[in-house]
Backbone as a chain_set.jsonl record, in Angstrom:
{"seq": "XXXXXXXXXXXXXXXXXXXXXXXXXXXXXXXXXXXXXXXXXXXXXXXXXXXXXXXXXXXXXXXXXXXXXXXXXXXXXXXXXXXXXXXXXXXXXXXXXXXXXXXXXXXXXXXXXXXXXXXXXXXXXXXXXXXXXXXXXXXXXXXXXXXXXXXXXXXXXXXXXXXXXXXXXXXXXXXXXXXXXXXXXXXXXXXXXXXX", "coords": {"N": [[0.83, -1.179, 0.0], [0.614, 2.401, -0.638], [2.658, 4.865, 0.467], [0.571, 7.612, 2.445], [1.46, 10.418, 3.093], [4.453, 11.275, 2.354], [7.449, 12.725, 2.992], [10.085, 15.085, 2.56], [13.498, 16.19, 2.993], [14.461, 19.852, 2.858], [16.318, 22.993, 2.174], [15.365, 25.388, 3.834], [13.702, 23.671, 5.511], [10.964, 21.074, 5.703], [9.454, 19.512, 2.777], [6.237, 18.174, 2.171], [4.501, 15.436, 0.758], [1.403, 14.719, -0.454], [-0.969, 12.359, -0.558], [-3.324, 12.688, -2.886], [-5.966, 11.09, -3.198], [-6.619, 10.147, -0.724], [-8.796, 10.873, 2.032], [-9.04, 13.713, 4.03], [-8.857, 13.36, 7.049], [-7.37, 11.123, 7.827], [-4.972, 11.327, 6.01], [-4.024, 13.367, 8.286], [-3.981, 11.987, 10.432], [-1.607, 10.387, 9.595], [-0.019, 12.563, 8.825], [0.619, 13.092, 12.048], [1.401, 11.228, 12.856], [3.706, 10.598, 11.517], [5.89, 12.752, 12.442], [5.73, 12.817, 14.831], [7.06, 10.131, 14.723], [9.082, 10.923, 14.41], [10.275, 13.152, 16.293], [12.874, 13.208, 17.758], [14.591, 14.166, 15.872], [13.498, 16.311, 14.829], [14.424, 17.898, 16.841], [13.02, 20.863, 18.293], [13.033, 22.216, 15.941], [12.861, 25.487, 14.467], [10.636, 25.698, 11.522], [10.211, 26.328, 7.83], [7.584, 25.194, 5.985], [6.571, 23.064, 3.516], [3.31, 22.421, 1.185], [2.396, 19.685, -1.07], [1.23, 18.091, -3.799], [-1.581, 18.046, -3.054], [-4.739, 20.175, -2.224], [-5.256, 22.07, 0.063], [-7.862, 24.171, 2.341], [-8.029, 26.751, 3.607], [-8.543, 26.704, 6.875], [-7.74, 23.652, 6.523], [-5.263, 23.77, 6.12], [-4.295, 25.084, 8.645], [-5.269, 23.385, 10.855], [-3.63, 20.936, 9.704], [-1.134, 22.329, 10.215], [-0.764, 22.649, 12.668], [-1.032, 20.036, 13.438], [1.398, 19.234, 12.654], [3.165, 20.679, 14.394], [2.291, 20.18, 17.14], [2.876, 17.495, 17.075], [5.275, 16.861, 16.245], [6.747, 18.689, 17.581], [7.634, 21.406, 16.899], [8.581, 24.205, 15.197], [6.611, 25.913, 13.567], [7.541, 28.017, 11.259], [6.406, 29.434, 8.752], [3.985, 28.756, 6.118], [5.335, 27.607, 3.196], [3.667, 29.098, -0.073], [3.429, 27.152, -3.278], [3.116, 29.181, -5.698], [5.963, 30.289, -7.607], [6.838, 32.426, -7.592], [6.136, 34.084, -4.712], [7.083, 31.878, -3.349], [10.047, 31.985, -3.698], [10.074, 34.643, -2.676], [9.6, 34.943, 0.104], [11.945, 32.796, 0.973], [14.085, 34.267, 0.126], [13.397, 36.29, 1.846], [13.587, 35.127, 4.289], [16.19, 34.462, 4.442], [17.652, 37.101, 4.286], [16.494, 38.266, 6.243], [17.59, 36.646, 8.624], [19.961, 37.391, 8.335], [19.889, 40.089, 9.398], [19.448, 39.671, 12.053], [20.297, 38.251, 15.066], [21.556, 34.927, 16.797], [21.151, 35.856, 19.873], [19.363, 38.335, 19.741], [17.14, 38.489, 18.227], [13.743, 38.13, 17.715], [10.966, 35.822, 17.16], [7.299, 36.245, 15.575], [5.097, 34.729, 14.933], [1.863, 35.278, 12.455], [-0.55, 37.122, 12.175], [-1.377, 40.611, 12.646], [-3.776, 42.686, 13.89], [-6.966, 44.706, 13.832], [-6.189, 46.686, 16.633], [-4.097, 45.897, 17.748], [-0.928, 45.902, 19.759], [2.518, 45.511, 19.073], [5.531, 45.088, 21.038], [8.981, 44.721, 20.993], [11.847, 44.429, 22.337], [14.009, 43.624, 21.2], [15.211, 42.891, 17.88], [12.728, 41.629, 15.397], [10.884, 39.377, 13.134], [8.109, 38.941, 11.624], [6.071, 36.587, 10.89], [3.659, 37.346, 8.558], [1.207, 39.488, 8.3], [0.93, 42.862, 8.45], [-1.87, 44.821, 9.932], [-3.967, 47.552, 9.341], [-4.629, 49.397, 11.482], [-2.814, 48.134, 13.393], [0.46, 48.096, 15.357], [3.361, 47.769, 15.753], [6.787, 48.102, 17.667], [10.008, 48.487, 17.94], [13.095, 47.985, 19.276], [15.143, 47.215, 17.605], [15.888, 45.667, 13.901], [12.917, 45.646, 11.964], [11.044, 42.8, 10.536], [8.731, 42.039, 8.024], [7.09, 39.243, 6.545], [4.519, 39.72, 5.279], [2.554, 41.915, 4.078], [2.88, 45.352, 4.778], [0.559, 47.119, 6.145], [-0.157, 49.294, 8.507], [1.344, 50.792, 11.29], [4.813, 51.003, 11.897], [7.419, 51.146, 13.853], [10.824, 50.971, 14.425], [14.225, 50.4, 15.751], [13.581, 51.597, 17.975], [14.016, 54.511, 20.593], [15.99, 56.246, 19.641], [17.786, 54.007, 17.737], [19.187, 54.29, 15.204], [20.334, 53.167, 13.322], [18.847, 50.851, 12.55], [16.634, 49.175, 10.406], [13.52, 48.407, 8.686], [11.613, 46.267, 6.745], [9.518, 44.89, 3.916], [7.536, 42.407, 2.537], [5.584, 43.877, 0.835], [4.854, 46.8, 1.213], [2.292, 49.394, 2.45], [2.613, 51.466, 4.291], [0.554, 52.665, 7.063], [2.438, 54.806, 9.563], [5.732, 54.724, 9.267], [8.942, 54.677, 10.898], [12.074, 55.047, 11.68], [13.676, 55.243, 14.695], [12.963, 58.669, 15.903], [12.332, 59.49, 13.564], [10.367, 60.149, 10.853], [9.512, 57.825, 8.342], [9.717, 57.605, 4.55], [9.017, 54.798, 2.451], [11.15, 52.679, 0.052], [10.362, 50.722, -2.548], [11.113, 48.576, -4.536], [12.99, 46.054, -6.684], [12.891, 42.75, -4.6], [11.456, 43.259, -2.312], [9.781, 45.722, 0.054], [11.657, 48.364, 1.538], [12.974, 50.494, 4.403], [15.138, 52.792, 6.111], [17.496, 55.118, 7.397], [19.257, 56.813, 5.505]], "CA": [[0.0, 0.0, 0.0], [1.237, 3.167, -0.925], [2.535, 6.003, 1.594], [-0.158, 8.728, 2.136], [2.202, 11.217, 3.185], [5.992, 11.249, 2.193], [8.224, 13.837, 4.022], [11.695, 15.419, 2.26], [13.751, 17.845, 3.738], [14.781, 21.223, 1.971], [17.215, 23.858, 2.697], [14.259, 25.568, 4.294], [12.737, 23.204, 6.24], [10.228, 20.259, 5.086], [8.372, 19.461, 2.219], [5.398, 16.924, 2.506], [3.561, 15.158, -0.836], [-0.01, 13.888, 0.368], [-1.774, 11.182, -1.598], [-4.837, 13.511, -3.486], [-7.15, 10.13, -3.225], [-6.596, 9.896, 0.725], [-9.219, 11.439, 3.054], [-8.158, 14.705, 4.708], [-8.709, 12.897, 8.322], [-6.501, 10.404, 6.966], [-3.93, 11.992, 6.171], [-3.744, 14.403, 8.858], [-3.436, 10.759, 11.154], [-0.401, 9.722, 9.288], [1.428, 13.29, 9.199], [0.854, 13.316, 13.267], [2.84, 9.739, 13.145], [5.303, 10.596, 10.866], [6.069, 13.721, 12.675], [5.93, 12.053, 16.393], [8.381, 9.424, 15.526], [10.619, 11.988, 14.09], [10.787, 14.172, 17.097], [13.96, 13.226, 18.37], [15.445, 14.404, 14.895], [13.762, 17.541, 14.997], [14.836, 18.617, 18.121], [12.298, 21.578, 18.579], [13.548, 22.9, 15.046], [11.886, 26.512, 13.596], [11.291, 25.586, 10.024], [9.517, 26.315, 6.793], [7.196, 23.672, 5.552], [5.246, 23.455, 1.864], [2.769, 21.403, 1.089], [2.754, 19.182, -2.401], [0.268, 17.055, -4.048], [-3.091, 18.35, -2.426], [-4.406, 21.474, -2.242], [-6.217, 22.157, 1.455], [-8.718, 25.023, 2.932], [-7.659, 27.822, 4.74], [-8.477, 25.425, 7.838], [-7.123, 22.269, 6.744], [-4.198, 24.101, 6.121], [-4.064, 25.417, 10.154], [-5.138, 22.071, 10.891], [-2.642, 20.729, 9.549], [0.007, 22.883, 10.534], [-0.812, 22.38, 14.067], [-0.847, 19.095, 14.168], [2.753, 19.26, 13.045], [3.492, 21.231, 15.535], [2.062, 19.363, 18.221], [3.678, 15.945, 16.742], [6.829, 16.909, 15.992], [7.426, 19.542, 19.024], [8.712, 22.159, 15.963], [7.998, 25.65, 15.162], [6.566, 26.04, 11.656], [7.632, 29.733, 10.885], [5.77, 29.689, 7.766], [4.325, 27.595, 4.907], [5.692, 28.297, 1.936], [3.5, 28.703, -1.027], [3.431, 26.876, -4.38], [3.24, 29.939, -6.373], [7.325, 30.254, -7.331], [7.342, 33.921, -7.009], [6.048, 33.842, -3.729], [7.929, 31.25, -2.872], [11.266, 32.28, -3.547], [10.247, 35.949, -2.193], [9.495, 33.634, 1.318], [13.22, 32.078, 1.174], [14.751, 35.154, 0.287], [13.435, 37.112, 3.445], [14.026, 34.498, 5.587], [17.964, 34.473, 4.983], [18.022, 38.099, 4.734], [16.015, 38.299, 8.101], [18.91, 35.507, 9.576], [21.572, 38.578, 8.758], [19.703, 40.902, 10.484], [19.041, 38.888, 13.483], [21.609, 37.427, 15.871], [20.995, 34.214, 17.342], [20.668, 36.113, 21.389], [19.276, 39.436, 19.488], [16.319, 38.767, 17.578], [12.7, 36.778, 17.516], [9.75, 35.808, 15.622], [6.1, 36.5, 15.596], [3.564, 34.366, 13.511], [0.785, 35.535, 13.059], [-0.972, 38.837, 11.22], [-1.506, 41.877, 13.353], [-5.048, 42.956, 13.827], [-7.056, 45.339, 15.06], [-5.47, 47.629, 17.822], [-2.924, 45.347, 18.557], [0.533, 46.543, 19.497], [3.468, 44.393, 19.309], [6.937, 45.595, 21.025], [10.103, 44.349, 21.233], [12.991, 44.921, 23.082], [14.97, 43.253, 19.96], [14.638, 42.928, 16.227], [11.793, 41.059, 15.324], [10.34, 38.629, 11.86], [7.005, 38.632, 11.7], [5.288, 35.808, 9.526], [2.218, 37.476, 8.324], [1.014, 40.913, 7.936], [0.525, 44.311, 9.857], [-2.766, 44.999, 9.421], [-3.406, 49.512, 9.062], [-4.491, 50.079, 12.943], [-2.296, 47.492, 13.997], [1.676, 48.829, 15.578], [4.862, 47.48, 15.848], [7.322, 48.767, 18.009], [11.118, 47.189, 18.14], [14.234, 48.586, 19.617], [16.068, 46.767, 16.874], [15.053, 45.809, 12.949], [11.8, 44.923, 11.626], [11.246, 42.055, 8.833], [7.816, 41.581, 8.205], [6.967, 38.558, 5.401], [3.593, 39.928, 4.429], [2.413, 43.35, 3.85], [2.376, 46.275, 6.15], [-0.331, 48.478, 6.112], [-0.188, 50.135, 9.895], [2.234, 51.917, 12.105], [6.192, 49.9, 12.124], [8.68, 51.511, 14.678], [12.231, 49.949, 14.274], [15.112, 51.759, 16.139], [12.928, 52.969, 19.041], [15.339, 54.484, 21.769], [17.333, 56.351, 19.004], [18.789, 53.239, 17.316], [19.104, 54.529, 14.169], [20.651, 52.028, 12.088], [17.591, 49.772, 11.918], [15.95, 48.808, 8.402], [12.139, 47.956, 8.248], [11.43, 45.714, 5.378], [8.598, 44.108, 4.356], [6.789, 41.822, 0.922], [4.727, 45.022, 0.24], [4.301, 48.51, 2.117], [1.391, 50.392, 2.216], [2.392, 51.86, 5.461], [0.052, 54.084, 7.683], [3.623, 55.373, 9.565], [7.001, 54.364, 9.066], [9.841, 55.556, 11.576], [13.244, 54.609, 12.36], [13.925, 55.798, 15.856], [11.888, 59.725, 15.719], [12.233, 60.059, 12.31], [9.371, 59.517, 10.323], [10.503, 57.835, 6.477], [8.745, 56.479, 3.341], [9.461, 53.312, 2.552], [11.007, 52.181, -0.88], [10.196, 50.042, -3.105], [11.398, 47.871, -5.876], [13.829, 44.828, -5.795], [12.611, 41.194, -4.221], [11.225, 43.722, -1.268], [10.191, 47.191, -0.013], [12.407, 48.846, 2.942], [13.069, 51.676, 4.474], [16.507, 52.657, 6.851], [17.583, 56.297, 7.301], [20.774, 56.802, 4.812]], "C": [[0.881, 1.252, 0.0], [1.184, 4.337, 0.211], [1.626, 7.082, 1.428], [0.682, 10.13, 2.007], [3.927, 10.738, 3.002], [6.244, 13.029, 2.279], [9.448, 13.876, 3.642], [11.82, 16.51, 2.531], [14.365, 18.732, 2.35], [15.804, 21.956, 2.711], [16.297, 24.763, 3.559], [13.759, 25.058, 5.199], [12.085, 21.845, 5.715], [9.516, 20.467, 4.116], [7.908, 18.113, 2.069], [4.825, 16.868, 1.377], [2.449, 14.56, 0.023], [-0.553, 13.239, -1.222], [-3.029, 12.368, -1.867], [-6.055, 12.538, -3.077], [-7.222, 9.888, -1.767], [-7.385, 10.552, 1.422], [-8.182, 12.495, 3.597], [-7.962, 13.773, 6.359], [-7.091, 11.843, 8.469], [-4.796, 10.276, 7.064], [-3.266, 13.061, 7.529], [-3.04, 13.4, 10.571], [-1.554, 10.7, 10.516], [0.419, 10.963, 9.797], [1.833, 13.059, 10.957], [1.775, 11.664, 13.612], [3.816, 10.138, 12.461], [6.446, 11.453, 11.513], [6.598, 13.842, 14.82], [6.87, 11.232, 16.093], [9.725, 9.896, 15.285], [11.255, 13.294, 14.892], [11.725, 14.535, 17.481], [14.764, 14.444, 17.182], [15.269, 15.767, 14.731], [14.19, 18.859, 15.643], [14.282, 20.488, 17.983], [12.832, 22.715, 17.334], [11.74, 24.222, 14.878], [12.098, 26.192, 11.829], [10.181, 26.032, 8.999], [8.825, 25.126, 6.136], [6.172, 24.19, 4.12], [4.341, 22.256, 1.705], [2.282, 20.928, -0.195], [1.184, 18.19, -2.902], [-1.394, 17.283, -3.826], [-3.252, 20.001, -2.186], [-5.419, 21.831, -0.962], [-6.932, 23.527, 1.463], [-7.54, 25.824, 3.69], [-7.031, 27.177, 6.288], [-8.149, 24.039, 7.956], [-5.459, 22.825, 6.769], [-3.296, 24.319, 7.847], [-3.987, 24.456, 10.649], [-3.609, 21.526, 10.866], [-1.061, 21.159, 10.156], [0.321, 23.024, 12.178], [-0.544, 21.202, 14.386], [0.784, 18.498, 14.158], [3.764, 19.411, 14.211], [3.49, 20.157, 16.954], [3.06, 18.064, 18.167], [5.069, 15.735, 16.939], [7.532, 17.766, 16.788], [8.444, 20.382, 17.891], [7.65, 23.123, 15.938], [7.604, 26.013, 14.176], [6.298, 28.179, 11.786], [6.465, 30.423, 9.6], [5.702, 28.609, 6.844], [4.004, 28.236, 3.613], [4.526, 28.048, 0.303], [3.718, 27.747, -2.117], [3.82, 27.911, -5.203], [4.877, 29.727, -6.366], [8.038, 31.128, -7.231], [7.184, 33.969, -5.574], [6.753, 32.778, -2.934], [9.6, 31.684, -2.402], [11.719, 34.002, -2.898], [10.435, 35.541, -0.251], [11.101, 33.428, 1.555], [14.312, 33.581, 1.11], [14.541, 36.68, 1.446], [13.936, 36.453, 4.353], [15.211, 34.527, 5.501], [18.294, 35.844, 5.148], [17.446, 38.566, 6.216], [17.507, 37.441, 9.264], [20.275, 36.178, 9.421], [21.4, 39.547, 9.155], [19.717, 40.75, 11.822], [20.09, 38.314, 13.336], [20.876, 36.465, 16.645], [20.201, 34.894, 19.114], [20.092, 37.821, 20.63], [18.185, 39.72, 18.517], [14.898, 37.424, 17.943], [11.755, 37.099, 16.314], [8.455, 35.897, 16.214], [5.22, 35.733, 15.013], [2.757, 34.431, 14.036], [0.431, 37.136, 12.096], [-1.777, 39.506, 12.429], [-2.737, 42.387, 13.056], [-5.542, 43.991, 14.184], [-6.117, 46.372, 15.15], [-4.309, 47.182, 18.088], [-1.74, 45.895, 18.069], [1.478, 45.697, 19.786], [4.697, 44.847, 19.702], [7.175, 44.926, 21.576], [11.282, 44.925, 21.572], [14.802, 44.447, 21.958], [14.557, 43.446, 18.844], [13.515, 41.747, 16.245], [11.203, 40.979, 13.742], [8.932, 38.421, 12.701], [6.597, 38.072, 10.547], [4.132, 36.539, 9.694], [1.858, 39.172, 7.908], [0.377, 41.691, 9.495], [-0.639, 45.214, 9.27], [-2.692, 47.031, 9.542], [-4.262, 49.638, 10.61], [-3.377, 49.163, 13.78], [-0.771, 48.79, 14.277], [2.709, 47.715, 16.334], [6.048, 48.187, 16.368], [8.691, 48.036, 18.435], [12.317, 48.291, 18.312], [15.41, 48.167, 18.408], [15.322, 46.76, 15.483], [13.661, 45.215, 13.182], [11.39, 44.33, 10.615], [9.839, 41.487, 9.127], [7.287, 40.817, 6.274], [6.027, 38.535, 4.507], [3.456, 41.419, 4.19], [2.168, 44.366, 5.021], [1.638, 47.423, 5.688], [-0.578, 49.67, 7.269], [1.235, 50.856, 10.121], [3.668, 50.616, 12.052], [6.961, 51.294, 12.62], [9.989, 51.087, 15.12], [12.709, 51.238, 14.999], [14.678, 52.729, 16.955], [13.815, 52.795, 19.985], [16.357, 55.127, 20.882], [18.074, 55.091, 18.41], [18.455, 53.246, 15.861], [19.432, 54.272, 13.057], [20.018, 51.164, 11.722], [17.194, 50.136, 11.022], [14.761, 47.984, 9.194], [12.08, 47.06, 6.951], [10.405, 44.487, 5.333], [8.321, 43.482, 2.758], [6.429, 43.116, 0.438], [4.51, 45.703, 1.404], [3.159, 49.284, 1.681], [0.886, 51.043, 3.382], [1.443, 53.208, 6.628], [0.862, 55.445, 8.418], [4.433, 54.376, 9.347], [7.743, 55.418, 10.34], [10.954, 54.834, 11.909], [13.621, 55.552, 13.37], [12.665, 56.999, 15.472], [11.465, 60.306, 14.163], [11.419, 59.698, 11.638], [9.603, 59.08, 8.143], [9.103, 57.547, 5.531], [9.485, 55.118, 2.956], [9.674, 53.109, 0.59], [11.065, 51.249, -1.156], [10.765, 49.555, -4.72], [12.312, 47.013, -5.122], [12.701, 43.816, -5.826], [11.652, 42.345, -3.548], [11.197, 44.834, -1.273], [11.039, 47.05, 1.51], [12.323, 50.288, 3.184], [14.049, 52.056, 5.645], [16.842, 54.373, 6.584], [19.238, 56.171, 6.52], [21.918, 57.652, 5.345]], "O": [[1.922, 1.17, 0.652], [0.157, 4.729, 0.764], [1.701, 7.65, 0.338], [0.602, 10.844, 1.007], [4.399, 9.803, 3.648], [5.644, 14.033, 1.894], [10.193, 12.999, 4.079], [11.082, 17.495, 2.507], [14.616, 18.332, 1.213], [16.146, 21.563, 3.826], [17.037, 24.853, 4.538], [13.213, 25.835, 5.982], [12.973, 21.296, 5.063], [8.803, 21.469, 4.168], [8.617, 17.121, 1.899], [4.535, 17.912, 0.791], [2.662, 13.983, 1.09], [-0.505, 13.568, -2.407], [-3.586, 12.847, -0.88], [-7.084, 13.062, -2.65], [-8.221, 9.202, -1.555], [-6.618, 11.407, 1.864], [-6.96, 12.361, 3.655], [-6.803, 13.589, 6.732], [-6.071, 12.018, 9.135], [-3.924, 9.656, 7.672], [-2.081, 13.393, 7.571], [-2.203, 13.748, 11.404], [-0.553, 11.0, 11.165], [1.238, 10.893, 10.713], [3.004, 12.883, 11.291], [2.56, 11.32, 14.496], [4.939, 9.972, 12.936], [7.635, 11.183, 11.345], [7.31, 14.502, 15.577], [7.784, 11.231, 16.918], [10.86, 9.584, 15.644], [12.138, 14.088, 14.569], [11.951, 15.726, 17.693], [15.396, 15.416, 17.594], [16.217, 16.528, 14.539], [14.291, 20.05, 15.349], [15.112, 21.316, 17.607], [13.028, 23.893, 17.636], [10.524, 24.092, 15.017], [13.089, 26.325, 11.111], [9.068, 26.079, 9.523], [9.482, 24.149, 5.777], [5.448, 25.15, 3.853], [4.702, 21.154, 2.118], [1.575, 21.8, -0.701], [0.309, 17.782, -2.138], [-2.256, 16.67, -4.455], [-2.362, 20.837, -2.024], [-6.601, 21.807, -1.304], [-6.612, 24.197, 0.481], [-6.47, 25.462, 4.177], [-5.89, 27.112, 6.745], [-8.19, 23.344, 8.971], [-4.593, 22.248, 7.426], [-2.179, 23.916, 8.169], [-2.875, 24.151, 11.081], [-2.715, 21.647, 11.704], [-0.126, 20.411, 10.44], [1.355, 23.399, 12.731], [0.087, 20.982, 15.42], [1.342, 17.768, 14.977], [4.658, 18.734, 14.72], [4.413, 19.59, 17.538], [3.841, 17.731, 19.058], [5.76, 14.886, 17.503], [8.762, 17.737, 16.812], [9.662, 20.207, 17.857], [6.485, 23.108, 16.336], [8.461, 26.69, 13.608], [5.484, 29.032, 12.138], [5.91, 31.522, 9.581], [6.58, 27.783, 6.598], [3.106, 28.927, 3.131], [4.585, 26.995, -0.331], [4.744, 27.206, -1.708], [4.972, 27.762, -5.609], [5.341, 29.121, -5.4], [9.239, 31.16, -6.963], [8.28, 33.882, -5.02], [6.938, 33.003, -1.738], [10.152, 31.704, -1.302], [12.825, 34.505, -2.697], [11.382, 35.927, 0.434], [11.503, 34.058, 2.534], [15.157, 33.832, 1.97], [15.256, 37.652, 1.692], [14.666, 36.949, 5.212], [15.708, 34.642, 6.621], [19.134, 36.093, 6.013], [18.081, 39.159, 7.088], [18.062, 37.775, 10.311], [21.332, 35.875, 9.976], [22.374, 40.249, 9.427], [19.978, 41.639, 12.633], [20.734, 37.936, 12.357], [19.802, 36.772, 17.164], [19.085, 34.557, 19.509], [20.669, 38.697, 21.275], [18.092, 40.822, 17.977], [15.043, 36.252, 18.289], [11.651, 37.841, 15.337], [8.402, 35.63, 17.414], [4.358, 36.401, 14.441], [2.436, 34.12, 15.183], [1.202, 37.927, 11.553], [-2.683, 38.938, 13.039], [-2.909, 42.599, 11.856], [-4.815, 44.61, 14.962], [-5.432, 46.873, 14.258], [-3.457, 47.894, 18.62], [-1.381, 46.24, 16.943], [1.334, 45.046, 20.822], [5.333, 45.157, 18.695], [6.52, 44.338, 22.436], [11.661, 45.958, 21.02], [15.987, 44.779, 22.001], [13.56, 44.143, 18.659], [13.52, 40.969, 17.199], [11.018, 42.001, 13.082], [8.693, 37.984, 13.827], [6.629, 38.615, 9.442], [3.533, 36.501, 10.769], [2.542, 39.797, 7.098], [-0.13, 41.467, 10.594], [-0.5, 46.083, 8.41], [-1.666, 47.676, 9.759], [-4.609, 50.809, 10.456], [-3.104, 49.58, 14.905], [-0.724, 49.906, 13.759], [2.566, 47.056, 17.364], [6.496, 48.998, 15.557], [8.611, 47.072, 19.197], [12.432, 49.281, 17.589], [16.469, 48.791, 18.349], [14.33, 47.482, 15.39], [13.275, 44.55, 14.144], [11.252, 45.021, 9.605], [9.598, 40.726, 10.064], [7.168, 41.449, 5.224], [6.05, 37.93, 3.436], [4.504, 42.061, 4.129], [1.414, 44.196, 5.98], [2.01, 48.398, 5.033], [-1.087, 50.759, 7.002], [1.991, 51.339, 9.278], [3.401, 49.421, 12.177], [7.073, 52.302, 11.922], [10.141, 50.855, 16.319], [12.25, 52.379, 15.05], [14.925, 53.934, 17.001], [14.355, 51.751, 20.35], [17.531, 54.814, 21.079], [19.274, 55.179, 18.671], [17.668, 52.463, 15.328], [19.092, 54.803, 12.0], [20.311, 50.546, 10.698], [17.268, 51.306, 10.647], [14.952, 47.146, 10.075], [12.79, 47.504, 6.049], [10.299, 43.535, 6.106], [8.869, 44.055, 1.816], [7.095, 43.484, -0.529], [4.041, 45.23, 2.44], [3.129, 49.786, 0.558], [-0.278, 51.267, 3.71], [1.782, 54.377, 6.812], [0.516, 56.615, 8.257], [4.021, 53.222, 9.227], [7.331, 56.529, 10.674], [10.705, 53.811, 12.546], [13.904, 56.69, 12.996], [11.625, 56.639, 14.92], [10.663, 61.153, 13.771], [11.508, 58.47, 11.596], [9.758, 59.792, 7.151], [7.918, 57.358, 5.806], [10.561, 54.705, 3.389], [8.721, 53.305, -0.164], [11.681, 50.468, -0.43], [10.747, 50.206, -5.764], [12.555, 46.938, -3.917], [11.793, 43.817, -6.657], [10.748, 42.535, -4.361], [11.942, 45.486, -2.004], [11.085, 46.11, 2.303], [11.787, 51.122, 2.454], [13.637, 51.362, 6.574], [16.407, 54.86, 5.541], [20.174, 55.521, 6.986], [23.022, 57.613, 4.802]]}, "num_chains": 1, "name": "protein.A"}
């Protein structure tokens, strides 16, 4: 009988193929075995995961990506599109995010910014997802956000005026590095914005 799920790694992280003819329940059994007896190996890794062969819901997708989580005691940062623009826009934040950030000097966020909500950090900070336009961001260090920012981003609060903002797409309500208030350009992989 043929595997429902098969699991190869990437430079990235995992990518999983699911049988199309398999029940979602199904499947969502096997990944949580495949993923439990491989715990040891992942040792509480943050990784990127894509998913191949099937094409899930919104909610099978969460699903899913939880039960990873749970199984495999790992951090799924993000799952990477199909599309291969989006994809490779995905891979190429995340390493430029990993030379902004120092292992004791930066974290992560997943998750899209809602609402009122205000998010500060006392370091640099990757956020998987987007900054919605009342949402705010406030980080003593950079800010790398992997979806679009439409609200308030504050990098470089406290005067630290060498932080860079940079995000998929800007369509920021403010921008500021430390008091200074910028615009944010665009073009490239990415927009940014960093006082010159």
């Amino acid at each position: 009988m043929r595997d429902p799920v098969f699991m190869k790694s990437s430079r990235y992280g995992i990518v999983l193929y699911f049988d199309p003819d398999v029940p979602y329940e199904e499947l969502l059994m096997a990944v949580q075995y495949k993923f439990r007896s491989a715990e040891h190996f992942f040792a509480r890794a943050d990784m990127l995961v894509e998913f191949n062969g099937r094409v899930f819901t919104k909610e099978e997708e969460r699903r899913m990506a939880e039960a990873i989580e749970e199984a495999g005691k790992v951090h799924i940062l993000c799952i990477i599109e199909k599309d291969p623009y989006t994809e490779a826009m995905h891979k190429r934040m995340l390493d430029d995010s990993k030379e902004a950030l120092h292992a004791k000097d930066g974290m992560f966020y997943r998750g899209t910014l809602r609402g009122r909500q205000i998010l500060e950090a006392e370091t640099s900070i990757v956020i998987i997802g987007d900054v919605e336009e009342d949402a705010t961001v406030v980080s003593k260090g950079h800010v790398v956000v992997t979806g679009t920012v439409r609200g308030t981003i504050i990098a470089g609060a406290g005067d630290h005026y060498d932080a860079v903002i940079a995000a998929l797409h800007m369509r920021p309500r403010k921008l500021k590095v430390g008091d200074v208030r910028l615009k944010p350009i665009r073009g490239g992989s990415y927009s940014w914005a960093k006082l010159l």
